[in-house]
N, C-alpha and C positions, 0 to 999 in steps of 0.2 A: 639431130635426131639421137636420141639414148640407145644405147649400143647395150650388147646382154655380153659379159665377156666370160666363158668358162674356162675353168682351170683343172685339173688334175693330176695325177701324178705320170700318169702316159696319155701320148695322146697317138690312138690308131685312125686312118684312113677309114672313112666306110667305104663299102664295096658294093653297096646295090644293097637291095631288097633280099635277095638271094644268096649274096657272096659268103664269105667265108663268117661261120660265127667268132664275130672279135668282142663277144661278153655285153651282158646288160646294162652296164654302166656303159659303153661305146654304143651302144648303136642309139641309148637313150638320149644320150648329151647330144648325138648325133640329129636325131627328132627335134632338138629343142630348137640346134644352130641354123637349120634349115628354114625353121618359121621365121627367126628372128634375126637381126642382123648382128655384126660381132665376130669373134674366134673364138677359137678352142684355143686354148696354151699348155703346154708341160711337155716334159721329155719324149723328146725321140725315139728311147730306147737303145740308141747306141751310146758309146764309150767313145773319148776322144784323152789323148795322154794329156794334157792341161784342160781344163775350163776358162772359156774363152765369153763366153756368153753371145755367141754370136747365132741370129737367130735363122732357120731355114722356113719360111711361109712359103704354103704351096696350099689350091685348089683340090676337092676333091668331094664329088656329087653336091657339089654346092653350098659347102660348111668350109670355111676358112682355118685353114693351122697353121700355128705358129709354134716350133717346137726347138729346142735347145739340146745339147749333147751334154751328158755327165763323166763325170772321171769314171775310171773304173774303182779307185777309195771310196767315191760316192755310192756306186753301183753295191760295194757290199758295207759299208756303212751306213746307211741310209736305207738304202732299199733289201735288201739280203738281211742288213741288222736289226735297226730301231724298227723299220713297218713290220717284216713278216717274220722276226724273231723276238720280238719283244710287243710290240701292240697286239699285232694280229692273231697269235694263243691266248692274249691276257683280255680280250674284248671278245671271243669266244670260247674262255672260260676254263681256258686250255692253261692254266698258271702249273703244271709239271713241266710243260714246253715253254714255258717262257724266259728267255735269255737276258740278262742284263747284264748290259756292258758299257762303259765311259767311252768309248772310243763310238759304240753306235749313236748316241745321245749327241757326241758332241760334230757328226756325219748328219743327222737329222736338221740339228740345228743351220747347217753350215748349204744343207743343198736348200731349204727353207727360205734362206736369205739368198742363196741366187738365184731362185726363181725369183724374190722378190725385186732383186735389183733388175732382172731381164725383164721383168713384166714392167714394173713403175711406168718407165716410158709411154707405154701402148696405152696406158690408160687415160683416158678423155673425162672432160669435165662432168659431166653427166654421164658414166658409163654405168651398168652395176656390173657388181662382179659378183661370181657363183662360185667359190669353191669347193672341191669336191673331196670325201675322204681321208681317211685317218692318216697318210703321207703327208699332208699339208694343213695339220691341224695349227702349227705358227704359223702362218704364211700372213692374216690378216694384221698379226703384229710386225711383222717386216716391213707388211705396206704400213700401214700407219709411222714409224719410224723413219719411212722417206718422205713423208707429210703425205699419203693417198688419204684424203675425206670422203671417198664416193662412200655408198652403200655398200657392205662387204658382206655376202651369206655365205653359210657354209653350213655343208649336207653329207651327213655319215651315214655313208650306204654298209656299215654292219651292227652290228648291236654295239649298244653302252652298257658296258658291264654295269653288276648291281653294286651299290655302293663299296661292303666289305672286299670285296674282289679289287677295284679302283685305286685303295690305300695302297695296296700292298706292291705299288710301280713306284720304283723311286723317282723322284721328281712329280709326280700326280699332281701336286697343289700348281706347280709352274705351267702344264699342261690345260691343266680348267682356265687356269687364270688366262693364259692365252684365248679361248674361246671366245671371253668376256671381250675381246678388241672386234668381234662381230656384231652386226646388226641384227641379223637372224639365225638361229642355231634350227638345223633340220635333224627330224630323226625319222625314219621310218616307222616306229610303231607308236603307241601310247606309253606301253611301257619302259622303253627304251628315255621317252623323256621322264617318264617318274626315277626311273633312277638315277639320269643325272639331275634331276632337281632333288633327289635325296642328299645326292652327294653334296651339293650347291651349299643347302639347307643346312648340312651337318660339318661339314671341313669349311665351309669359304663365310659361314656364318651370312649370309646370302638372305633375301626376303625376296617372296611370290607379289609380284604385282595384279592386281585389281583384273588388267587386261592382258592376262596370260603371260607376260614378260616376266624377269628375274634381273636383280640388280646384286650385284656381288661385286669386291675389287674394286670402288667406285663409279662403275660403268654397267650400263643398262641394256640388253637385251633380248629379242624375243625366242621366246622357244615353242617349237611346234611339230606336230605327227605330220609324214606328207609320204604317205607310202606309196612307192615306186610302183608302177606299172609298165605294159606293155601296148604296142598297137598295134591291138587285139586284131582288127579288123584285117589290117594287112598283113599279118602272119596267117588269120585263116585264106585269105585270098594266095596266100603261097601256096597248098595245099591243090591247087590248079595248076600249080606251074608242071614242066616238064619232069622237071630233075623229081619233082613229091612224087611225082604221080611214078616216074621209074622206081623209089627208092619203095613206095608202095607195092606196086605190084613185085618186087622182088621179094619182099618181107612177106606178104600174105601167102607166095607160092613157098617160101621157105617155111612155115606154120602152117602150112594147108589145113592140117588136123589138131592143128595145137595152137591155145593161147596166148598172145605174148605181152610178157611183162618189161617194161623197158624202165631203164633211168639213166642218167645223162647227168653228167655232176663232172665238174675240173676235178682234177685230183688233191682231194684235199681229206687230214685229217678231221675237220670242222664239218666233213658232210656226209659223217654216219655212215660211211660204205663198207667198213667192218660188220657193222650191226647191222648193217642192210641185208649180206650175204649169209649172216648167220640166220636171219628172222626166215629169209628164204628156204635154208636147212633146216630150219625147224618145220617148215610148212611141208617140204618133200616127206620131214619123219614122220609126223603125223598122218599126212593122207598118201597114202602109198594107193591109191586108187587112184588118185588124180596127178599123180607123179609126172606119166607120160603126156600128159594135154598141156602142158605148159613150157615153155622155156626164156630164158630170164635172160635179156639183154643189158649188159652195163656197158655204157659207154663214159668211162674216164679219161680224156685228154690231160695229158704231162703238163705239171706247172712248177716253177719255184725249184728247179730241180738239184740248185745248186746246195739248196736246205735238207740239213742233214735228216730233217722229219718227213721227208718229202718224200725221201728213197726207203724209207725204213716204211711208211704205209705200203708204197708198190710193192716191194718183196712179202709184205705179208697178205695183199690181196693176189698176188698169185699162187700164193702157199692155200688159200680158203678158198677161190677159184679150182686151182685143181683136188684140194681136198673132195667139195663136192662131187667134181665129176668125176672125181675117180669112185665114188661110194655111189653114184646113182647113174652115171652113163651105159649104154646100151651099144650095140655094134652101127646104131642106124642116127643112135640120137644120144647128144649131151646136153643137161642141162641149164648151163652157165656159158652164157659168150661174153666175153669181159675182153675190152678193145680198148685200148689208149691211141684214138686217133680222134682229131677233127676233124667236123663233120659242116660240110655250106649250113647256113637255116633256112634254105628251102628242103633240103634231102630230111632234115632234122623236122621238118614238116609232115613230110612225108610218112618220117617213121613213128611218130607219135599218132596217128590217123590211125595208122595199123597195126596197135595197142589195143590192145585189150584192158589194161591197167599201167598209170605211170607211178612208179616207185618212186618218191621225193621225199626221204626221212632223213636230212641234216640234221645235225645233234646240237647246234646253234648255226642262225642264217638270218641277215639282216630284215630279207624280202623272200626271194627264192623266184626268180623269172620264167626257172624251167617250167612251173606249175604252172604258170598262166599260160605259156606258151602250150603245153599240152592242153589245157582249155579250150584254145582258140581252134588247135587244130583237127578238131572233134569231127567227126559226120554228127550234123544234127538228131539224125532218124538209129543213128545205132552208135553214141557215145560209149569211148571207154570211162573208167575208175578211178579217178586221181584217188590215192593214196598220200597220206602227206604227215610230217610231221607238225607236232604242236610245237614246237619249237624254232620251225620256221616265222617269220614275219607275215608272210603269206597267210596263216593258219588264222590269224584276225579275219581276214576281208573273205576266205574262201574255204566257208562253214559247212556247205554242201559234200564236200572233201570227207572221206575216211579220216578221222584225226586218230593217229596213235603216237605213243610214246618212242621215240627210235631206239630207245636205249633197249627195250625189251625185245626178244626175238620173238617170245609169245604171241606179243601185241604186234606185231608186222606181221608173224603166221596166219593169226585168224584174220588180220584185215585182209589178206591175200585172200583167203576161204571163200569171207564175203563179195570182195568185190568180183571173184571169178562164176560163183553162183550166184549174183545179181540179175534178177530179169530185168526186160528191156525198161520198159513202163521207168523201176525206178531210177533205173541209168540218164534216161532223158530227163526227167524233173528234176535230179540234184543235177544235171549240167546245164540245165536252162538257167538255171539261179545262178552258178557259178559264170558262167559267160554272161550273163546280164552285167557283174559286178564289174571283169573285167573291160566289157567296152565302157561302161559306167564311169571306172578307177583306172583309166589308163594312161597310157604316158602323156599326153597333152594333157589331162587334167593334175597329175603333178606337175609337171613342167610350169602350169597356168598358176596354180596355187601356190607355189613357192613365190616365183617371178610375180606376182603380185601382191604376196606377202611382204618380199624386200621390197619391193616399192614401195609399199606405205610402211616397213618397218622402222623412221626415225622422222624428226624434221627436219627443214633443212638446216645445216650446222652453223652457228651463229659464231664471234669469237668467245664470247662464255662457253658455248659448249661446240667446241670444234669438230667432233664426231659424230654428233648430233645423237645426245646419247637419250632423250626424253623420247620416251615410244609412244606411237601414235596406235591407235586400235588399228587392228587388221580390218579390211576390206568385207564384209560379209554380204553374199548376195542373198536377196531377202527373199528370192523365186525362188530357189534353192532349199534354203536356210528359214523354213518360216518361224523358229523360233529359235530359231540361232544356237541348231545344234547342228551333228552330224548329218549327212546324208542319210536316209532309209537306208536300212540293211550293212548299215558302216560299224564298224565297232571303233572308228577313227573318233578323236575330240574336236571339239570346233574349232581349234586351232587350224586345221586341213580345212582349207576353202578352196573351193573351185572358183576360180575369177576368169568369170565370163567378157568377152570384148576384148578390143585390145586393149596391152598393157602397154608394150612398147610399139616404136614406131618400125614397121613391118620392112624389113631388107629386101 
């Protein structure tokens, strides 16, 4: 039976339905493993003083992990260096923040090939393999170098910078090149693949194939939009549970008379929460009549804290935190509650329901999960206001959305304005539309369209072509697809197919 084997750079436990939120890359991989048979693989998360490759597999809500220890040189070469000081500013556009260093390059490369030597083993004749994100962008050439022939995909859950931005990382040509040892290349949006087919096109001297594929470097393959979603259905069904229903009624009795504006973002440079707090300040200066009916919750959980960009955001969103309330608090009431804690996703439930508007203006964001999650977690008969950046991924599929610029405080003022004097009538028809998309677009139908994409992405590999590098048309279902384009109401390319039935043989 064909095994679906995932990979990434951490691998967390799920927790339930309910338990702790351990981010939308974890509980989606989590959705996938569930359906289908197979592991999860990658780091631990802890530190061990040698690397040893030795593996710990344990159960847990019925996805299988398989996870490994890294050095601690690993820990900040690799991960502290090359991913979130060198990719992760330069793939959101962030190139002031971006660090380049010989030592993190040569930490990438080195924990890259021992996943690939811990994995090789695990993998079975028929297996596919999924990899996930910009930590493990070699990883399909490692395998390929211990002879692995299966089907290799790989899915970058953030943005691909625009071409000119891409040059300017040294090694970039080695990097793409590496891609090209995949089957299937995943991006989140449409444009995310136009711009590495720009780059393809323009540095690797590369040609667009007939059927959506790209051959460059010798080697042939497929590229496609497959934007990430959630399950819609069962986060609104959180919304019932105990813990929503407590965190609810607290929050409504803490707003009795006033609006609440929430947002929920990791702590990151990349998610506009400078520009978020200002557009807010702009909105208090302007309407000083509607000052007191509102109050503005952030909730940012600590990440990466070892990165020296990391601590210099928090010290300045306590500085603009208290700036405000100190210019607009009252003896009874502050404007600004700004929390660096996490929070279960049922309580995260909870407090999105008792929203009045959810603030999600990232300055770049591959997807943006929080959005849909506020989506899901609506009252049908008296939804809030997603508010949202165009510069999210999200901002494609979830049109219905206030779209503004995050960069302007103006353009977050007046969407505020808007969405707080919005009557009922048109709160429900832009969130009907909007939750249609998402149970529509959600994680089993990516999960389904990828994993069936890498299934028919190659033939089987011959000794002429060992990789089996000659691609096969994707999978299009014609009930779907009548004429073999998007979905209604998708701004996705046909690339993104939803593959109905099974694909693999079910665990």
């Amino acid at each position: 039976m064909t095994r679906l084997i995932v990979v990434s750079n951490r691998v967390t436990a799920p927790t339930g339905a309910g338990g702790e939120s351990v981010g939308g890359l974890a509980m989606a991989l989590a959705a996938a493993l569930r359906e289908y048979s197979g592991l999860w693989f990658g780091w631990s998360g802890r530190t061990t003083p040698e690397f040893t490759g030795q593996l710990t597999v344990q159960r847990a809500e019925g996805v299988t992990l398989a996870t490994v220890d890294l050095e601690e040189a690993d820990l900040q070469e690799y991960y502290n260096g090359y991913a979130n000081k060198t990719l992760w500013p330069l793939f959101h556009y962030r190139q002031d923040l971006t660090a380049y260093d010989r030592s993190f390059g040569e930490g990438y490369g080195r924990v890259n090939r021992r996943f690939a030597e811990t994995l090789a083993p695990l993998i079975e004749a028929d297996d596919l393999v999924w990899i996930h994100d910009y930590h493990l962008i070699p990883l399909a050439r490692e395998l390929r170098a211990l002879g692995v022939k299966n089907r290799i995909g790989f899915f970058l859950h953030i943005p691909w910078p625009a071409h000119q931005l891409m040059v300017t990382l040294p090694g970039h040509k080695d990097l793409v090149q590496a891609l090209f040892d995949y089957d299937l290349i995943g991006f989140q949006t449409q444009e995310h693949v136009q711009a590495f087919e720009e780059y393809v096109l323009s540095e690797a001297g590369g040609t667009r194939l007939e059927d959506g594929g790209m051959r460059a470097y010798g080697r042939t393959a497929r590229i496609g939009a497959f934007p990430i979603g959630v399950d819609a259905e069962d986060f609104a069904q959180l919304t019932r549970s105990e813990a929503a229903r407590r965190t609810f009624d607290v929050m409504k009795a803490h707003t009795a008379f006033r609006k609440l504006i929430v947002g929920v973002d990791r702590l990151d440079y990349s998610k506009g929460l400078e520009e978020r707090f200002a557009g807010f300040e702009r909105f208090m200066a302007d309407n000083p009549d509607l000052r007191r009916e509102v109050l503005m919750l952030q909730i940012a959980p600590l990440s990466r804290d070892q990165v020296e960009a990391y601590q210099e955001i928090r010290a300045r969103l306590d500085a603009l935190s208290g700036r405000i309330n100190g210019e607009y608090a009252d003896i009874d009431w502050t404007p600004v509650r700004y929390v660096n804690k996490t929070y279960r996703r049922d309580q995260l439930a909870g407090l999105y329901r008792a929203a009045q508007v959810g603030l999600v203006t990232p300055k770049r964001d591959g997807m943006n999960l929080v959005a849909k999650e506020f989506v899901a977690a609506q009252d049908p008969e008296d939804p809030g206001v997603l508010i949202l950046s165009r510069f999210a991924g999200a901002a494609d599929q979830l049109r219905q959305a206030l779209i503004v610029n995050p960069n302007s405080p103006e353009d977050i003022a007046e969407a505020l304005k808007r969405a707080l004097s919005m009557d009922r009538d048109e709160r429900i028809a832009r969130w009907k539309v909007l939750y249609d998309n998402i149970v529509t677009e959600d994680v089993t139908a990516w999960r389904d369209a990828f994993v069936a994409a890498l299934s028919g992405a190659r033939e089987t590999p011959t000794p002429e072509d060992p990789y089996g590098e000659q691609a096969r048309p994707l999978p299009v279902d014609a009930r779907l697809f009548p004429n073999g384009g998007a979905p209604a109401g998708s701004s996705t390319s046909p690339a993104f197919v939803h593959a109905q039935g099974a694909v693999l043989g079910r665990g």
